[in-house]
GUTI-685052 format. One record per residue (C-alpha): residue number from 0; x, y, z. Coordinates in steps of 0.1 Angstrom, whole numbers. Example, Ala and Ser with C-alpha at 12.3 -4.5 7.8 and 13.67 -1.06 7.14 Angstrom:
{site 0 {123 -45 78}}
{site 1 {137 -11 71}}
***
This chain:
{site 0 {-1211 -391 298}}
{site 1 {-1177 -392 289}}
{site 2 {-1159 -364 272}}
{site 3 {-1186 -345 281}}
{site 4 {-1185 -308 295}}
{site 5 {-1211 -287 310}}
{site 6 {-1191 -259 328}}
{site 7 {-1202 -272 364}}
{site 8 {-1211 -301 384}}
{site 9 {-1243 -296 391}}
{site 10 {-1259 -292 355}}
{site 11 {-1236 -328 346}}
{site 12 {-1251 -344 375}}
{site 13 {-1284 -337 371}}
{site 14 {-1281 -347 332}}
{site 15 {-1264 -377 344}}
{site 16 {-1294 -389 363}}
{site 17 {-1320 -376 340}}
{site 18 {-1304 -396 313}}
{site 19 {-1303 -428 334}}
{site 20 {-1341 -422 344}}
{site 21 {-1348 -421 307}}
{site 22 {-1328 -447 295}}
{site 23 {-1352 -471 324}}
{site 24 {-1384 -452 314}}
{site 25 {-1374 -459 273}}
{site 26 {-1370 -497 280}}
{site 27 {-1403 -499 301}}
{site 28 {-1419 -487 272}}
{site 29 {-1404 -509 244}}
{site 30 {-1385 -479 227}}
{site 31 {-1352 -468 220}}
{site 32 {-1344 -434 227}}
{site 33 {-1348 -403 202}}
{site 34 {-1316 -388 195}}
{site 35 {-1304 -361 177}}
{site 36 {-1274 -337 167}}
{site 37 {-1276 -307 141}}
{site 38 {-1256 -296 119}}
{site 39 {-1258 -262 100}}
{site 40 {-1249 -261 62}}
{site 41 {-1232 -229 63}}
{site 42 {-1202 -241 45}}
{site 43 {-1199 -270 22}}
{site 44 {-1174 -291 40}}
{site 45 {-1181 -311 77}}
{site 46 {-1149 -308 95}}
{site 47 {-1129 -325 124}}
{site 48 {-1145 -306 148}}
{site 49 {-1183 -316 135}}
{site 50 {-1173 -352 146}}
{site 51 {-1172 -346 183}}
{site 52 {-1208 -351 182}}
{site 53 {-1214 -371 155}}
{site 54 {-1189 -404 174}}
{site 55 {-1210 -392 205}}
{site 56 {-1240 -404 185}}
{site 57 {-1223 -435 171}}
{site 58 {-1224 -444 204}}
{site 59 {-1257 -442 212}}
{site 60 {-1261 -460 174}}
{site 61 {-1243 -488 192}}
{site 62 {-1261 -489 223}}
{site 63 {-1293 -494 200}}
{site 64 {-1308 -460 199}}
{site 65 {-1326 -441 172}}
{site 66 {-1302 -414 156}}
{site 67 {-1314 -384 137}}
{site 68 {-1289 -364 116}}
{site 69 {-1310 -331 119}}
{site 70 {-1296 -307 87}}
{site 71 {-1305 -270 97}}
{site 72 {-1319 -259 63}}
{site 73 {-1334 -234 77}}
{site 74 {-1317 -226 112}}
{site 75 {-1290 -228 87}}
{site 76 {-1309 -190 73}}
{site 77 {-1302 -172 106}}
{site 78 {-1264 -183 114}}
{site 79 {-1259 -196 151}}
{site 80 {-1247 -165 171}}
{site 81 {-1234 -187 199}}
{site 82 {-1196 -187 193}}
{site 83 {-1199 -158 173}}
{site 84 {-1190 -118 181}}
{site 85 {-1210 -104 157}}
{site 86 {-1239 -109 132}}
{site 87 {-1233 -142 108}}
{site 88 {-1241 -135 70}}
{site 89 {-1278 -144 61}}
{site 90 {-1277 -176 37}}
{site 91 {-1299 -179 9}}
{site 92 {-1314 -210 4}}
{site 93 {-1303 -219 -26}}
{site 94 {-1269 -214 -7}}
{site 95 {-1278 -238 19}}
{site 96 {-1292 -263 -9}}
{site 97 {-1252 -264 -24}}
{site 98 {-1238 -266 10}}
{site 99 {-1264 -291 20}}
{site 100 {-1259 -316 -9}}
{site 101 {-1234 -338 3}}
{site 102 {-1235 -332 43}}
{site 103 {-1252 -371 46}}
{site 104 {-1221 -386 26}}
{site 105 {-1198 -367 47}}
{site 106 {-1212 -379 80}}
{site 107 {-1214 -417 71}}
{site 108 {-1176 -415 76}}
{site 109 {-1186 -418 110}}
{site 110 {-1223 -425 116}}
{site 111 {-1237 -462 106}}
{site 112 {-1260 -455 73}}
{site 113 {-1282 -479 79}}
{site 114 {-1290 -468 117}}
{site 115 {-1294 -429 108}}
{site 116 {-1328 -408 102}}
{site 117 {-1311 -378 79}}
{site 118 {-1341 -347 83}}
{site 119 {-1338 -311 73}}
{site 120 {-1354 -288 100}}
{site 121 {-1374 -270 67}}
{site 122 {-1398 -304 73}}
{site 123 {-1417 -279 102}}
{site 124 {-1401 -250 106}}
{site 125 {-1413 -236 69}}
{site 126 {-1446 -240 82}}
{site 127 {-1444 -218 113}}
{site 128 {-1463 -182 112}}
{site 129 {-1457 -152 128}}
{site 130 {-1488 -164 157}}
{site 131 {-1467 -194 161}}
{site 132 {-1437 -175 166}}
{site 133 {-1453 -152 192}}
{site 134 {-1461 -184 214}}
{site 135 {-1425 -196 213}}
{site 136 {-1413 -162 225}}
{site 137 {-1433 -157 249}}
{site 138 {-1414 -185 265}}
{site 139 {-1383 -161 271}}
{site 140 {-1372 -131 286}}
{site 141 {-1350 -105 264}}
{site 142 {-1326 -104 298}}
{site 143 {-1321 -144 290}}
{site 144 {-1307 -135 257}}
{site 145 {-1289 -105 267}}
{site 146 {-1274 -122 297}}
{site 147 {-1254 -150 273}}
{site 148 {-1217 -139 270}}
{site 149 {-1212 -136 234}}
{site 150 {-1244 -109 233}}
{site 151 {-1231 -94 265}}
{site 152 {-1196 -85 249}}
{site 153 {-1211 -70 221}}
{site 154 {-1237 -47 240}}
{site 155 {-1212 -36 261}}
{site 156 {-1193 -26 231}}
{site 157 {-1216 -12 216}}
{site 158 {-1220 -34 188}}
{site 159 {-1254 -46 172}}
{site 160 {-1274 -74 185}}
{site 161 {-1301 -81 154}}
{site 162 {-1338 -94 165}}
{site 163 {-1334 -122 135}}
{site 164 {-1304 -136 155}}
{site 165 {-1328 -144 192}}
{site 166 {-1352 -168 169}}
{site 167 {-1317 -190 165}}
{site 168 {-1327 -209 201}}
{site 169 {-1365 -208 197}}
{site 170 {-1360 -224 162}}
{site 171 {-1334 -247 176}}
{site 172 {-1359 -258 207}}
{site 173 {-1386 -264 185}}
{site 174 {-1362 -291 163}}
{site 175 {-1364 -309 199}}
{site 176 {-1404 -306 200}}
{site 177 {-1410 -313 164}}
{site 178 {-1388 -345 168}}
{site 179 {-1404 -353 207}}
{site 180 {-1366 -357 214}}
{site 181 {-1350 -374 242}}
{site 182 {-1318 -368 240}}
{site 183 {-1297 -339 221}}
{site 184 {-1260 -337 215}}
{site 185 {-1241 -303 211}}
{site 186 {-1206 -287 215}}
{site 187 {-1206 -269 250}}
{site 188 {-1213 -232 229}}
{site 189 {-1247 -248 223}}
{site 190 {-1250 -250 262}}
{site 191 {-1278 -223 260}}
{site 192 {-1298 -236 231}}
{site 193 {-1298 -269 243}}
{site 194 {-1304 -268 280}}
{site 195 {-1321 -238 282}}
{site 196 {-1345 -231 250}}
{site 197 {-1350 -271 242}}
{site 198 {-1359 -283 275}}
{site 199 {-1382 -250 284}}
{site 200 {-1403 -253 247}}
{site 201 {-1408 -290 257}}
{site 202 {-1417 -285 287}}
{site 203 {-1444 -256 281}}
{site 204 {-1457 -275 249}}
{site 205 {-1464 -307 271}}
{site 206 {-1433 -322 266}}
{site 207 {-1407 -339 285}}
{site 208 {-1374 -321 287}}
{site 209 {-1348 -335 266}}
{site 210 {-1315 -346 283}}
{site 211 {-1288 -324 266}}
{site 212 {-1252 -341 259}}
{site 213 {-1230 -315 261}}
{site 214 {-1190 -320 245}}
{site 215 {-1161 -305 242}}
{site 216 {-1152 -280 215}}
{site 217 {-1124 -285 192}}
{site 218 {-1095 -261 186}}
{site 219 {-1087 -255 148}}
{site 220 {-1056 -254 137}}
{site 221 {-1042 -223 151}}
{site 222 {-1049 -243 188}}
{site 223 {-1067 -215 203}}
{site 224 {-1102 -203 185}}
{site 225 {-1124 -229 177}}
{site 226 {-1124 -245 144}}
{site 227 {-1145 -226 120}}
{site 228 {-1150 -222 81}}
{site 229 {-1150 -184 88}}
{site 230 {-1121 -185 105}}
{site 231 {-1102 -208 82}}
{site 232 {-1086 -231 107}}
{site 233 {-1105 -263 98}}
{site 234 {-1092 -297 90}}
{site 235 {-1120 -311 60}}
{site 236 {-1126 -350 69}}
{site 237 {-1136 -351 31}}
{site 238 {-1099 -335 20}}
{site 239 {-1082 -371 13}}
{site 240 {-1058 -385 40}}
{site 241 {-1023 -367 31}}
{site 242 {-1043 -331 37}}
{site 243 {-1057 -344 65}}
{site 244 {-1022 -355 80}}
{site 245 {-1006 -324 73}}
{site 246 {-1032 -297 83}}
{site 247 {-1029 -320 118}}
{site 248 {-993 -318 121}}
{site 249 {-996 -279 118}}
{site 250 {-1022 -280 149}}
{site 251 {-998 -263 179}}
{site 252 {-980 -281 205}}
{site 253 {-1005 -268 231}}
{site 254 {-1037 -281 220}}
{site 255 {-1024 -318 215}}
{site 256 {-1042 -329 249}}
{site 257 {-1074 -314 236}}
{site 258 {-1069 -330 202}}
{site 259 {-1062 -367 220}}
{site 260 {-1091 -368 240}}
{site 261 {-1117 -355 214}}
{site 262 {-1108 -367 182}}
{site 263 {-1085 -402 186}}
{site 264 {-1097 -436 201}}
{site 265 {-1075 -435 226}}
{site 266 {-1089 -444 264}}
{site 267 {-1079 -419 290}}
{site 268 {-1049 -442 307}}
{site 269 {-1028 -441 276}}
{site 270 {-1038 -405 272}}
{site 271 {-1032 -397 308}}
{site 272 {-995 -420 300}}
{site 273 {-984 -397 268}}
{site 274 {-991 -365 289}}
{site 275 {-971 -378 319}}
{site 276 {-940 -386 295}}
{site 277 {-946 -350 275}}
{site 278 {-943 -336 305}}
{site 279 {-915 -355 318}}
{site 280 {-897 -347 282}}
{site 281 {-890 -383 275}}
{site 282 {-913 -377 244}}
{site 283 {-909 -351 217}}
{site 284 {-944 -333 209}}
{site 285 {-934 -336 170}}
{site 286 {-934 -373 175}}
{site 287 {-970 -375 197}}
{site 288 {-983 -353 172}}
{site 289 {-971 -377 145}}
{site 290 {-991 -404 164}}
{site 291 {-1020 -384 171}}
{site 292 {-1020 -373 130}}
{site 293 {-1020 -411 120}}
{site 294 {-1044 -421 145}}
{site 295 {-1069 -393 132}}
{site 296 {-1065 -403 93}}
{site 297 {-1069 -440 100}}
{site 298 {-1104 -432 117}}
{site 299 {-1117 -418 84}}
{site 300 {-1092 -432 57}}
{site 301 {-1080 -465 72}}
{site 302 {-1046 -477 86}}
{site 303 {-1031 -485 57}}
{site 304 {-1037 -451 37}}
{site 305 {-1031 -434 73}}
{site 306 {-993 -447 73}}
{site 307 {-990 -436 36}}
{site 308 {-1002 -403 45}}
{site 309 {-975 -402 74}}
{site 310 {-944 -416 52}}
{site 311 {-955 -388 26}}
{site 312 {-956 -363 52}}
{site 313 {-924 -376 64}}
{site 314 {-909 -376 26}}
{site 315 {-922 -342 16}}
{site 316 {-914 -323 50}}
{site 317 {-886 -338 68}}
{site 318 {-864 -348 43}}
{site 319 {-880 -320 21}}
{site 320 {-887 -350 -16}}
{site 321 {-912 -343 -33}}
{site 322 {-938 -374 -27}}
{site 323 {-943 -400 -59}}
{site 324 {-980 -405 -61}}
{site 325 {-985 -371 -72}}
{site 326 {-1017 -363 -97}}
{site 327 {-1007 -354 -134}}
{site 328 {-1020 -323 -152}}
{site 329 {-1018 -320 -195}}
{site 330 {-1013 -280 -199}}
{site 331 {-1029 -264 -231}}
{site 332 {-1009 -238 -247}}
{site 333 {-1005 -207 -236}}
{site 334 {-1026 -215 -203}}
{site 335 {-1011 -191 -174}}
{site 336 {-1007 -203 -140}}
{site 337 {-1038 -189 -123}}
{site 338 {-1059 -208 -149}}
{site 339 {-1039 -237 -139}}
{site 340 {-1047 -233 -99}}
{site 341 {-1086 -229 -106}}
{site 342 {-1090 -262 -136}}
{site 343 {-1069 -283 -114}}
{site 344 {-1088 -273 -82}}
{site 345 {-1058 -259 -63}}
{site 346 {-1079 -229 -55}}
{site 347 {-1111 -223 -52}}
{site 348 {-1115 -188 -61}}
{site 349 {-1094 -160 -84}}
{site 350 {-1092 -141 -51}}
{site 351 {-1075 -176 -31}}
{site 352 {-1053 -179 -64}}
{site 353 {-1040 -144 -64}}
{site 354 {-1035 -146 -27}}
{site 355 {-1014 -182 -30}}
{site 356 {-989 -161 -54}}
{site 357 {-987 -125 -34}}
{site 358 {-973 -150 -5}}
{site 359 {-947 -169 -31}}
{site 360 {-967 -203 -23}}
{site 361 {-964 -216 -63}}
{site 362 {-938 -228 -74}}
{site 363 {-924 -252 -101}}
{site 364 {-901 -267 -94}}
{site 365 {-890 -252 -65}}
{site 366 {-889 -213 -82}}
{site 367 {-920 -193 -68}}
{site 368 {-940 -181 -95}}
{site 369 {-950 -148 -85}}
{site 370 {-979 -135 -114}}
{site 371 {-1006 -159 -124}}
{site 372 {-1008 -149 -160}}
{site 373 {-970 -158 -161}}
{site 374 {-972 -190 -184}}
{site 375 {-965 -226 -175}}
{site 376 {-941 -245 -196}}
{site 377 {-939 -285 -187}}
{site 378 {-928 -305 -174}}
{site 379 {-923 -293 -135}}
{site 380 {-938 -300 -108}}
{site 381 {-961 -277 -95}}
{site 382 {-963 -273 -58}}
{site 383 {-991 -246 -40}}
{site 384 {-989 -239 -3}}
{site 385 {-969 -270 14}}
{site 386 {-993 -301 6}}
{site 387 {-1004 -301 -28}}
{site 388 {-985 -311 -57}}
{site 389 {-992 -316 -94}}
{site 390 {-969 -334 -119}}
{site 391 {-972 -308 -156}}
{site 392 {-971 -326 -191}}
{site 393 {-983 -309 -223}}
{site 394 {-1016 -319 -236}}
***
């Protein structure tokens, strides 16, 4: 139960004791337990704030559990409208498909590859009709839907609530019955489809109700909204370990003690001790956050390319050299810069590239190029934004 938040006492408690009840009514019966987190493809990268629950679930790996890695293929149609203030996109599924194709690669960064069941929802939700989804609702009441906060704010401003978005939580709480779940991890905005649709389509399909692990939610890298594709503050754990370390040295000063107790390995004494001398001002937040930054990479990337990541860091930023292991680009002639940008992967899209020049964040060679059909003659070094480089050379 550590690290875990439910928003009151008396919903952790009773999970507490449920889970321990299960955990002696699983080894009566010769079985580990059944547990499972999901993750939506909506985007095609997993992120920092994805790994919450997936170490939560690496410990249950370790404790000798059965771990699903549910992939919403189709919840992943609808959008989750928990942490959001109005209507998601509807995906297609050859959009999910893309963004699904490497989410089981990304997650064995953390989960053990040889203790994980990967699933896609699609498996039993493609074969629900519309009888089948008349039962599940009849489960809930419209005020239960209205009542959660994010819908609340938007009906009292007037803004649209869409049907399509209320089958989120039914389809959600059938993953639990489909898989006879016993235990489900989710961030604290899943609070709702976890502990209240889950547990109640369990229970009224003959079920027992799951026990729902409920963590913390991470803080992108603007330190206040959560981190979210949409809202562009992620930190990718598939970026390399020099993005990674500079996206985290950019998180604010003020979400530091969030960051430390949800992402690092660090036990809550010496978490507890850094706060104490932050607080006291005997340690500078650059230099935590440094620490924090290196402890972060190391998880994913290992120690060693961890304290590379920070001496580059340290190199580029602080004493403003341009770092030596930099990738090498041949230019054809006549290729402009934008061209540049999208072959070398720099940008992902025309619109990103044009964007990165309007802001003067190209340059070679330290003189911001400010068109990107404006030819490129080499050799420079190409910088874009403040962490990616590329050493020019003609082809």
């Amino acid at each position: 139960m550590q690290g875990t938040e439910y928003g009151d006492d008396t919903t952790r408690n009773a999970m507490a004791v449920e889970l321990r009840e299960r955990l002696l009514s699983a080894e009566k019966e010769g079985r580990p337990l059944r547990v499972y987190c999901g993750y939506d493809p909506t985007s095609t990268d997993l992120h920092l704030g994805h790994t919450i629950t997936m170490r939560k679930l690496r410990q249950f790996q370790e404790s000798g559990h059965e771990v699903t890695f549910l992939i919403g293929s189709y919840t992943a149609l609808v959008g989750d409208p928990s942490d959001k203030n109005k209507a998601r996109p509807v995906l297609t599924p050859e959009q999910v498909a893309e963004n699904a194709r490497t989410y089981a690669d990304q997650a064995f960064r953390i989960l053990d590859p040889e203790k994980t069941v990967i699933r896609y929802n699609g498996e039993w939700l493609s074969g629900l009709n519309l009888l089948d989804l008349i039962r599940l609702g009849q489960n809930f009441t419209v005020q239960q839907f209205l009542a959660r906060e994010n819908f609340a704010v938007r009906l009292e401003k007037g803004e649209p609530i869409f049907l399509h978005e209320t089958f989120y939580a039914l389809m959600q709480g059938y993953d639990a019955v489909a898989m006879h779940t016993d235990v489900q991890v989710g961030g604290s905005d899943q609070l709702f489809n976890i502990i209240v649709a889950g547990r109640k389509l369990q229970e009224a399909l003959g079920q027992k109700p799951l026990v729902g692990i409920i963590t913390g939610i991470l803080p992108g890298t603007d330190g206040i909204q959560r981190m979210s594709k949409s809202v562009g503050n992620v930190i990718p754990i598939n970026s390399g370990p020099a993005d990674m370390f500079g996206k985290l040295m950019s998180v604010p000063d003020v979400a530091l003690g969030k960051y430390m107790r949800l992402t690092t390995r660090w036990l809550p004494p010496k978490i507890e001790e850094i706060e104490n001398e932050l607080n006291a001002g005997s340690l500078h937040p650059r230099d935590v956050k440094m620490q924090v930054a290196e402890e972060i990479v190391g998880i994913f990337y290992g120690d060693a390319q961890a304290s590379r990541a920070r001496q580059t860091f340290v190199k580029t930023f602080q004493q403003r050299e341009v770092p030596e292991d930099i990738p090498e680009y041949s230019i054809k002639p006549g290729q402009s810069a934008l061209e540049i940008l999208l072959d070398a992967g720099l940008a992902s899209s025309r619109s990103e590239a044009r964007r990165l020049f309007d802001q003067k964040g190209v340059r070679l060679d330290g003189t911001a190029i400010e068109r990107g059909d404006q030819t490129v003659t080499p050799p420079g070094i190409l910088q874009v934004g403040k962490r990616k480089f590329l050493r020019l050379r003609l082809k």
